[in-house]
C-alpha positions in Angstrom: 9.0 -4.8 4.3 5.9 -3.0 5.0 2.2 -3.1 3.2 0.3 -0.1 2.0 -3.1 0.1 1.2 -4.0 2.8 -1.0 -7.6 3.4 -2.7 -7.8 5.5 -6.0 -10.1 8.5 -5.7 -11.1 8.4 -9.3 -12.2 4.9 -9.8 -12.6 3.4 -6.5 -10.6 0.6 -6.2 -8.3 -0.6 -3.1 -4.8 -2.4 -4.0 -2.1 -2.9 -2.1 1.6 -2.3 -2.0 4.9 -4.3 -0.6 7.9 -1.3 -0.1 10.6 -0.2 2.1 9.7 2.7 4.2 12.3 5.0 2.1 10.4 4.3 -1.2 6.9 4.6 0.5 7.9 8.8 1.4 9.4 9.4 -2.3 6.3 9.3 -4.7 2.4 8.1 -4.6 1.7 4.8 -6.4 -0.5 4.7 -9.1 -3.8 2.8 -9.4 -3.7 -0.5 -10.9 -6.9 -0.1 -12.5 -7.2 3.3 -14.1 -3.0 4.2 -14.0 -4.4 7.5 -11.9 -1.8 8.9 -9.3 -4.8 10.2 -7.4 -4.7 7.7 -4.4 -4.8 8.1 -0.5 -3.5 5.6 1.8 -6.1 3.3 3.7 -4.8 3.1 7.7 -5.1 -0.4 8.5 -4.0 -2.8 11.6 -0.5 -3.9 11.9 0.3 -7.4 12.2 3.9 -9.0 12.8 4.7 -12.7 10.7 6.8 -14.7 13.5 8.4 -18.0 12.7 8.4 -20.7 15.7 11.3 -22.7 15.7 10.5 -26.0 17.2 
């Protein structure tokens, strides 16, 4: 499953998220912080986790 970074616009503070893409479109997050639902999402790179079997 994906990870989302969101920042809160009322106190600041960058967390992040695991969820599946169908639960990121249904509702915004809420800060861990301050509880506010007033968050964007933070575009960040895009990295895939391989395993190398031997």
């Amino acid at each position: 499953m994906p990870t989302y970074e969101y920042r809160c616009e009322k106190c600041g503070k960058k967390f992040s998220r695991v969820e599946s893409i169908s639960e990121h479109g249904r509702r915004r997050p809420s800060c861990p912080k301050c509880k506010s639902t007033k968050v964007s999402q933070l575009f960040t790179s895009f990295y895939a986790k391989t395993a190398k079997k031997s």
